[in-house]
N, C-alpha and C positions, 0 to 999 in steps of 0.2 A: 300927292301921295308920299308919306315918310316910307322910310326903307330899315329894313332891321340889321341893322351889321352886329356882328360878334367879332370881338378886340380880344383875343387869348394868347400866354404865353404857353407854347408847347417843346417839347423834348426832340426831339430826331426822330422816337420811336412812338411821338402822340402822344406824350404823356401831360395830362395841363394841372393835376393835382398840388396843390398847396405851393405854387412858385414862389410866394411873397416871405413867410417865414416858418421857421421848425412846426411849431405847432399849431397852425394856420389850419391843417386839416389832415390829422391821424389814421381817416376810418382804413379799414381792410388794414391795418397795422403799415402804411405809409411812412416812411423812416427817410425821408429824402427832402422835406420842406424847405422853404427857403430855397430851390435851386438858382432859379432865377434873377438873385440879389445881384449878385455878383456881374452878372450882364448890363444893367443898366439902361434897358432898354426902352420900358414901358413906358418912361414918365416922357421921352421924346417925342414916341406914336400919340400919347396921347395929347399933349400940348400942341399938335398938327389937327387935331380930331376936332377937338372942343370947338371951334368957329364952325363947323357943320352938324355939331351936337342938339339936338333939341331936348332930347329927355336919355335916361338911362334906364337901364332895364335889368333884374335886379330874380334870382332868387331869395328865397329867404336866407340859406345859410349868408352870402357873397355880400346880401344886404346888411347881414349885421356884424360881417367882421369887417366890413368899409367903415361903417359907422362907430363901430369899437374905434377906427383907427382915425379918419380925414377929419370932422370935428376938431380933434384934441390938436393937430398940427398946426400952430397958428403961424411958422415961418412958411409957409409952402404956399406958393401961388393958385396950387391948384383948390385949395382947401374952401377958399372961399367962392369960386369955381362951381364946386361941387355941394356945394350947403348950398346956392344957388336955384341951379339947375332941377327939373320937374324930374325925380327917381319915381318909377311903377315897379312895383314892388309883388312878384307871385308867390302867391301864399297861400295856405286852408288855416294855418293855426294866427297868422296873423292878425290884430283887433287895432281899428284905426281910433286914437290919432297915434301913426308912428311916430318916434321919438323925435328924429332927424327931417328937418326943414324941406318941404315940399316933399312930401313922402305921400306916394298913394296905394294903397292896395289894389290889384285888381281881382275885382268878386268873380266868382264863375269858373269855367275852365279857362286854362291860363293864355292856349292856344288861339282861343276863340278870341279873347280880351286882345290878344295881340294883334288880332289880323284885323279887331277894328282900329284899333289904334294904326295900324299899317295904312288904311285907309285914308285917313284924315291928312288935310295938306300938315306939311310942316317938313322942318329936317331929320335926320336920321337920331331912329332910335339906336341905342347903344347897351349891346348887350356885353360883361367882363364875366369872368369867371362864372358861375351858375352853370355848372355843366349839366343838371337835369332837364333845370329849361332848355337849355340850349339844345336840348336831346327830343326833346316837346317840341319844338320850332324848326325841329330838320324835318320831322316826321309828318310835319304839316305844314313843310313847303312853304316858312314863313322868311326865311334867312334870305337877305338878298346879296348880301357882302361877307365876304371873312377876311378878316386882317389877322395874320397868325404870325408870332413873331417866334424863330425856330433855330431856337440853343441850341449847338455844336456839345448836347449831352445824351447818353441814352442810359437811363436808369433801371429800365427792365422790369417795373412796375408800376403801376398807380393807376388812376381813371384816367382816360383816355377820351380826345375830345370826339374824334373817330370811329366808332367802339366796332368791334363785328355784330352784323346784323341791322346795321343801319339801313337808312336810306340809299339807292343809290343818287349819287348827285354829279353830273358835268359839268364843271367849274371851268371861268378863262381866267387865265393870269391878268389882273390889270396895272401892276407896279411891282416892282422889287427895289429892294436896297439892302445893303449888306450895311452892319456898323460895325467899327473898328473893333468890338466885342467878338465879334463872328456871327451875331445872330441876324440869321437872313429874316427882315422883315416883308413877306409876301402876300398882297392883296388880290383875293379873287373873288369874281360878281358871279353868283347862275346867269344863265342864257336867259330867263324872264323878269331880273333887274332892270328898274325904270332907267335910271342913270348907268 
């Protein structure tokens, strides 16, 4: 059985919108992008992840500003990594074949698509950014892990990975680490995580 983890960079105050750069993601008139640059954190967590990675797990916006970006990167280890690796891709307006190397759509509800693919042996799926899904996958109980890595910033707006009205969820703490950045990176499993 694979496990679905979600790998997000968050604020103090929840906030996970456009970490990577300014105009990464404007909606609701978001004026803060990029926060997250300057921490330096992400590309560590994920260079620890990838030997437990099987596939990655992808809304459509997350999907195609990776792809705007990891392709074109040809000094970066992780580039060919990720051109690699099997990305499922949730989507309604999306038409296969996707652009980017081993790209799949999944047909259907996106929830449902996930909890088969949950099923199936293999290593963990890998959810980044895609906060709708991600919001899809709390709601149905598909999330087994969260790796949330949490800036010493509070912005005081943007999407939130959290939102009011969520789920409720009881999480254990399974790791921490602080890096020299300040940002606490903290791993937690639900109570019905296989691992």
């Amino acid at each position: 059985m694979s496990r679905v983890v979600v790998i997000n960079n968050l604020t103090l105050d929840g906030v996970m919108q456009a970490p990577g750069r300014r105009d990464e993601d404007t909606r609701d008139g978001f004026e803060h992008g990029g926060w997250a640059v300057p921490y330096n954190a992400m590309g560590t967590q994920m260079g620890q992840r990838m030997g437990t990675t099987e596939a990655l797990l992808f809304g459509r916006r997350t999907y195609e500003d990776f792809y705007g970006f990891w392709p074109n990167q040809k000094d970066n280890p992780f580039t060919e990594v990720l051109n690699a690796m099997q990305k499922y891709v949730a989507s309604t307006t999306l038409e296969e074949p996707l652009p980017w190397s081993n790209s799949t759509v999944l047909r259907g509800d996106a929830a449902d698509a996930v909890a088969e693919l949950r099923e199936s042996p293999g290593d963990d799926i890998v959810v980044m950014g895609s906060g709708e899904l991600v919001q899809s996958l709390m709601g149905h109980n598909l999330v087994d892990e969260y790796v949330v890595l949490i800036h010493p910033l509070v912005l005081g707006s943007g999407h939130r990975l959290f939102r009011d009205g969520g789920s409720f969820a009881a999480l254990r703490l399974v790791d921490s680490v602080t890096t020299d950045t300040g940002v606490v990176i903290a791993t937690y499993r639900t109570p019905d995580s296989s691992r």
